[in-house]
LUMNUKE-210291 format. One record per residue: residue in one letter; x, y, z of N, C-alpha, C, O in turn. Coordinates in steps of 0.05 Angstrom, whole numbers, padded with zeros to 5 digits, always signed. Example, Ala and Ser with C-alpha at 12.3 -4.5 7.8 and 13.67 -1.06 7.14 Angstrom:
<atoms>
A+00264-00114+00156+00246-00090+00156+00264-00066+00156+00285-00066+00169/S+00257-00045+00142+00273-00021+00143+00258+00001+00157+00268+00023+00161/
</atoms>
This chain:
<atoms>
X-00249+00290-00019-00236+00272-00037-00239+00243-00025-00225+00237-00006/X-00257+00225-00036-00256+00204-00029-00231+00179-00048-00225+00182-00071/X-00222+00158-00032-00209+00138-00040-00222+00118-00059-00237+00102-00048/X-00218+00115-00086-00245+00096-00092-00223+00069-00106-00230+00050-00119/X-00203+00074-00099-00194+00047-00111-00159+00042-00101-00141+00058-00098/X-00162+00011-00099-00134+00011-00087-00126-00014-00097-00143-00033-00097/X-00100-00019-00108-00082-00037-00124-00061-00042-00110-00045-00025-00106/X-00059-00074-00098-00037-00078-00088-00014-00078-00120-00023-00084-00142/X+00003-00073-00118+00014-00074-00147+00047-00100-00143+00055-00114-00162/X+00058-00101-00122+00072-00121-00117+00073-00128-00083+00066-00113-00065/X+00080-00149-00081+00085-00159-00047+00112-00165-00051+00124-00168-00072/X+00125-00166-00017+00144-00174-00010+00150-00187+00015+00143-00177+00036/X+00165-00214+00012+00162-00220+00029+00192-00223+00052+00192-00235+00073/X+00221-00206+00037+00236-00202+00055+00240-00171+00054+00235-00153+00038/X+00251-00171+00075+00255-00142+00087+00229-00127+00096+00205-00134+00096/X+00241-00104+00106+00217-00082+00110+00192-00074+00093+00169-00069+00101/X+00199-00073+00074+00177-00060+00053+00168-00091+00041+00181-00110+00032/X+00130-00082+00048+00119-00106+00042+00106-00105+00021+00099-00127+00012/X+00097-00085+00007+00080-00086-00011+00091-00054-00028+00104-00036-00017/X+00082-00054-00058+00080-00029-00066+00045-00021-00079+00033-00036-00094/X+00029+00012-00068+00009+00006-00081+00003+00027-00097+00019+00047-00098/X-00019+00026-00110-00026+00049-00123-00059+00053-00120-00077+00037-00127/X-00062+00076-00110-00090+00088-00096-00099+00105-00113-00082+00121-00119/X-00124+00109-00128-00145+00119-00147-00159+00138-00124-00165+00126-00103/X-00166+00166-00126-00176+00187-00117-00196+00197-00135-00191+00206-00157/X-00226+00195-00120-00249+00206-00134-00254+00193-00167-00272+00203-00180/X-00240+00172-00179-00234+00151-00198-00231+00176-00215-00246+00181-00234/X-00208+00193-00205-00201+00208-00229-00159+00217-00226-00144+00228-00242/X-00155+00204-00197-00122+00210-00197-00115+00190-00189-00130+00178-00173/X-00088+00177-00199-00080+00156-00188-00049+00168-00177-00040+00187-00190/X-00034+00158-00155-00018+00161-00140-00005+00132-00142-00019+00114-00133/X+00023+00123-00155+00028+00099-00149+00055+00104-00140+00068+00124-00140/X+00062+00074-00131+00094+00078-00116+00088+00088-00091+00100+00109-00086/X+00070+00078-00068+00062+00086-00042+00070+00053-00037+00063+00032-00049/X+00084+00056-00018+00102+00032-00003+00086+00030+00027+00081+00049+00043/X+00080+00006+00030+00077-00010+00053+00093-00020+00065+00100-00042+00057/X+00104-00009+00090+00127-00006+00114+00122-00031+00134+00098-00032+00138/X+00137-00051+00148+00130-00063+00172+00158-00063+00186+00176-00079+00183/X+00158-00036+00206+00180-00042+00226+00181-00029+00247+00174-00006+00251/X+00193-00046+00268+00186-00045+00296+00157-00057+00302+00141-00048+00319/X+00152-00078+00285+00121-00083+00294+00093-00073+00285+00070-00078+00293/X+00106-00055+00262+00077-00034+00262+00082-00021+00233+00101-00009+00222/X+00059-00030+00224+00058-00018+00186+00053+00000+00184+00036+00008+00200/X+00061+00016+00166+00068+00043+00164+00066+00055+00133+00088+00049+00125/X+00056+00066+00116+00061+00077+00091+00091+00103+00087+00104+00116+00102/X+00090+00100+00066+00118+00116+00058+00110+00128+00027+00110+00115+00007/X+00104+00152+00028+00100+00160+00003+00117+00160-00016+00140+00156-00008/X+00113+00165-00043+00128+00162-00073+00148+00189-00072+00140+00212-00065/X+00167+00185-00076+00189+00199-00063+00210+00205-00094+00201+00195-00115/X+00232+00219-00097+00256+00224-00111+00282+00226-00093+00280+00229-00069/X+00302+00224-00103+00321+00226-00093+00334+00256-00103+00335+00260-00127/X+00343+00275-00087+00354+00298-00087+00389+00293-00096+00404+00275-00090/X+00393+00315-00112+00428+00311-00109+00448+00306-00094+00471+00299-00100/X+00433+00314-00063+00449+00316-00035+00443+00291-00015+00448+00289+00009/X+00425+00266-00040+00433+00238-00027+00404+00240-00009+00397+00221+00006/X+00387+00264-00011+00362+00259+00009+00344+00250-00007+00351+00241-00029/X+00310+00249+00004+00295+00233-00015+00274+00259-00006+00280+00272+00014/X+00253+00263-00019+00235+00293-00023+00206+00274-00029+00207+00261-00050/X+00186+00270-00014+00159+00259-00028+00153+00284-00049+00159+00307-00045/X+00140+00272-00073+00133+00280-00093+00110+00292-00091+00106+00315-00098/X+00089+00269-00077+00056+00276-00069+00054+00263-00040+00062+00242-00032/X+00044+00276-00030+00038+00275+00013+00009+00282+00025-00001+00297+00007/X+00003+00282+00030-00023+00282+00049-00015+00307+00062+00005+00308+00076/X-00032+00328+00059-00024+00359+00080-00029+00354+00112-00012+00358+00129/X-00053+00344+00117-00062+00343+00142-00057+00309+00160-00068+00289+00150/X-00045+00308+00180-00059+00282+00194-00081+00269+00195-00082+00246+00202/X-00099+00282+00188-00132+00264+00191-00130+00243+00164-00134+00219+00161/X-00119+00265+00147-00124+00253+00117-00103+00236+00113-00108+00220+00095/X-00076+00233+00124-00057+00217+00126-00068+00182+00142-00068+00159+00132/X-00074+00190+00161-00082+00177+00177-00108+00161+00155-00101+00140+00146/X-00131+00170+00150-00145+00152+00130-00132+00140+00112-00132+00115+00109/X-00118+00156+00098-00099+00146+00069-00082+00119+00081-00084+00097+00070/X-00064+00124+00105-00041+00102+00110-00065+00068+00122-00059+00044+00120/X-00093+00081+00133-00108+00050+00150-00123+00036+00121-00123+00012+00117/X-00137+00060+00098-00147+00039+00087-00127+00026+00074-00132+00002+00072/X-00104+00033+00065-00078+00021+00051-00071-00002+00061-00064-00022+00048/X-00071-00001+00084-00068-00019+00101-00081-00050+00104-00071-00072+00106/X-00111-00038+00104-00131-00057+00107-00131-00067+00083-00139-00090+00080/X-00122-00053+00060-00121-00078+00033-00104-00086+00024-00105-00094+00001/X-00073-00089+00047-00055-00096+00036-00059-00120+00056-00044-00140+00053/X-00080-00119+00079-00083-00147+00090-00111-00155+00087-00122-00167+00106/X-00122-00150+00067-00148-00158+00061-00128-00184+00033-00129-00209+00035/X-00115-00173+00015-00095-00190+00000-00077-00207+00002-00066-00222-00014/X-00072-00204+00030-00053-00235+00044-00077-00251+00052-00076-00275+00051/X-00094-00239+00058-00110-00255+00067-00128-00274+00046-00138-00296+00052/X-00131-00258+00017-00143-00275-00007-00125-00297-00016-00135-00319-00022/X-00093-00291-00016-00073-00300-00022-00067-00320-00006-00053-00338-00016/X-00074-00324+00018-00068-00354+00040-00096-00369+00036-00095-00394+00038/X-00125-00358+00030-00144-00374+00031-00143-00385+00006-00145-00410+00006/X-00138-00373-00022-00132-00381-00042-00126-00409-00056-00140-00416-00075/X-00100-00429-00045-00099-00448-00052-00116-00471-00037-00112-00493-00047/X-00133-00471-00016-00151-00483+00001-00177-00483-00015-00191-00503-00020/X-00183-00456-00024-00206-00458-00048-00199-00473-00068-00215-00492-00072/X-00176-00472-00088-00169-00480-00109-00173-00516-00109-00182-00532-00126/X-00160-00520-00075-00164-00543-00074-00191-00564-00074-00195-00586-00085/X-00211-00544-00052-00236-00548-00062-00248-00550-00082-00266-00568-00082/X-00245-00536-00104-00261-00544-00125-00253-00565-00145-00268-00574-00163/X-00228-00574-00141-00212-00590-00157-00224-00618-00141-00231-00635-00158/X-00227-00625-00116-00234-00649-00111-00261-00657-00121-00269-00680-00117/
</atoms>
Protein backbone atom coordinates (compact mmCIF):
# COMPACT_ATOMS: atom_id res chain seq x y z
CA UNK A 1 0.00 0.00 0.00
CA UNK A 2 1.65 2.98 -1.01
CA UNK A 3 0.85 6.77 0.34
CA UNK A 4 0.04 8.78 -2.76
CA UNK A 5 -1.37 11.88 -1.35
CA UNK A 6 -1.37 14.05 1.61
CA UNK A 7 -3.61 17.26 2.57
CA UNK A 8 -2.67 19.44 5.20
CA UNK A 9 -6.45 20.25 5.83
CA UNK A 10 -6.03 22.92 8.83
CA UNK A 11 -2.95 24.36 10.99
CA UNK A 12 -2.65 25.40 14.38
CA UNK A 13 -0.88 27.52 15.92
CA UNK A 14 -1.81 27.25 19.84
CA UNK A 15 -1.68 24.34 21.78
CA UNK A 16 -0.51 20.81 21.10
CA UNK A 17 -2.22 19.77 18.04
CA UNK A 18 -0.71 21.46 15.05
CA UNK A 19 -2.20 20.47 12.14
CA UNK A 20 -5.24 18.15 10.98
CA UNK A 21 -4.56 15.82 7.77
CA UNK A 22 -6.00 13.71 5.44
CA UNK A 23 -3.78 10.92 3.67
CA UNK A 24 -4.97 9.24 0.15
CA UNK A 25 -3.79 5.38 -0.02
CA UNK A 26 -2.98 3.80 -3.44
CA UNK A 27 -5.31 7.12 -4.78
CA UNK A 28 -8.11 4.98 -3.89
CA UNK A 29 -8.77 5.47 0.30
CA UNK A 30 -8.71 8.48 2.03
CA UNK A 31 -8.27 8.54 5.92
CA UNK A 32 -9.02 12.07 7.33
CA UNK A 33 -8.96 13.58 10.84
CA UNK A 34 -5.20 12.26 11.45
CA UNK A 35 -3.86 14.99 13.91
CA UNK A 36 -0.38 16.28 14.06
CA UNK A 37 0.88 16.15 17.80
CA UNK A 38 3.98 18.51 19.14
CA UNK A 39 4.73 17.59 22.78
CA UNK A 40 7.56 17.28 24.87
CA UNK A 41 9.51 18.42 21.84
CA UNK A 42 8.66 15.80 19.44
CA UNK A 43 5.74 15.45 16.70
CA UNK A 44 3.83 12.75 16.88
CA UNK A 45 0.53 11.61 14.86
CA UNK A 46 -2.75 10.64 16.61
CA UNK A 47 -5.12 8.76 14.63
CA UNK A 48 -9.01 9.53 13.85
CA UNK A 49 -10.56 8.35 16.90
CA UNK A 50 -14.51 8.24 18.60
CA UNK A 51 -15.38 8.75 21.85
CA UNK A 52 -16.79 5.57 23.76
CA UNK A 53 -19.70 5.94 26.39
CA UNK A 54 -17.17 5.34 29.24
CA UNK A 55 -15.44 8.88 28.35
CA UNK A 56 -12.49 6.79 26.42
CA UNK A 57 -11.56 7.49 22.80
CA UNK A 58 -11.15 4.02 20.37
CA UNK A 59 -9.09 4.87 16.85
CA UNK A 60 -11.44 4.07 14.16
CA UNK A 61 -8.54 3.23 11.54
CA UNK A 62 -4.64 2.45 12.90
CA UNK A 63 -1.74 1.17 11.31
CA UNK A 64 -1.36 -2.81 12.47
CA UNK A 65 2.35 -2.92 12.41
CA UNK A 66 5.24 -0.35 13.56
CA UNK A 67 7.12 -0.30 10.30
CA UNK A 68 3.93 0.94 8.64
CA UNK A 69 3.14 3.33 11.53
CA UNK A 70 6.36 4.59 11.57
CA UNK A 71 6.23 5.45 7.55
CA UNK A 72 2.64 6.72 7.89
CA UNK A 73 3.49 9.18 11.17
CA UNK A 74 7.42 10.63 9.11
CA UNK A 75 5.89 11.22 5.75
CA UNK A 76 2.91 13.10 7.61
CA UNK A 77 5.26 14.76 9.16
CA UNK A 78 7.51 15.83 6.44
CA UNK A 79 4.44 17.55 4.81
CA UNK A 80 3.18 19.11 7.59
CA UNK A 81 6.76 20.83 7.54
CA UNK A 82 7.24 20.92 3.99
CA UNK A 83 3.81 23.51 4.47
CA UNK A 84 5.16 25.76 7.12
CA UNK A 85 7.77 25.94 5.25
CA UNK A 86 5.72 27.14 1.78
CA UNK A 87 3.66 29.19 4.22
CA UNK A 88 6.84 31.38 5.77
CA UNK A 89 8.54 31.59 2.21
CA UNK A 90 5.31 32.63 0.76
CA UNK A 91 4.88 36.26 1.54
CA UNK A 92 8.80 37.00 0.55
CA UNK A 93 7.79 35.58 -2.91
CA UNK A 94 4.61 37.48 -3.09
CA UNK A 95 6.71 40.34 -2.29
CA UNK A 96 9.03 39.67 -5.02
CA UNK A 97 6.95 39.68 -7.75
CA UNK A 98 4.98 42.73 -6.73
CA UNK A 99 8.17 44.94 -6.79
Amino acid sequence: MQITDIKIRKLFDEGPMKAIVSVTFDGQLAVHDVKVINARDKFFIVMPSRKNPDDTYRDIVHPINASFRATLESQIIAAYEAELEAIANAPAEAEEVTV
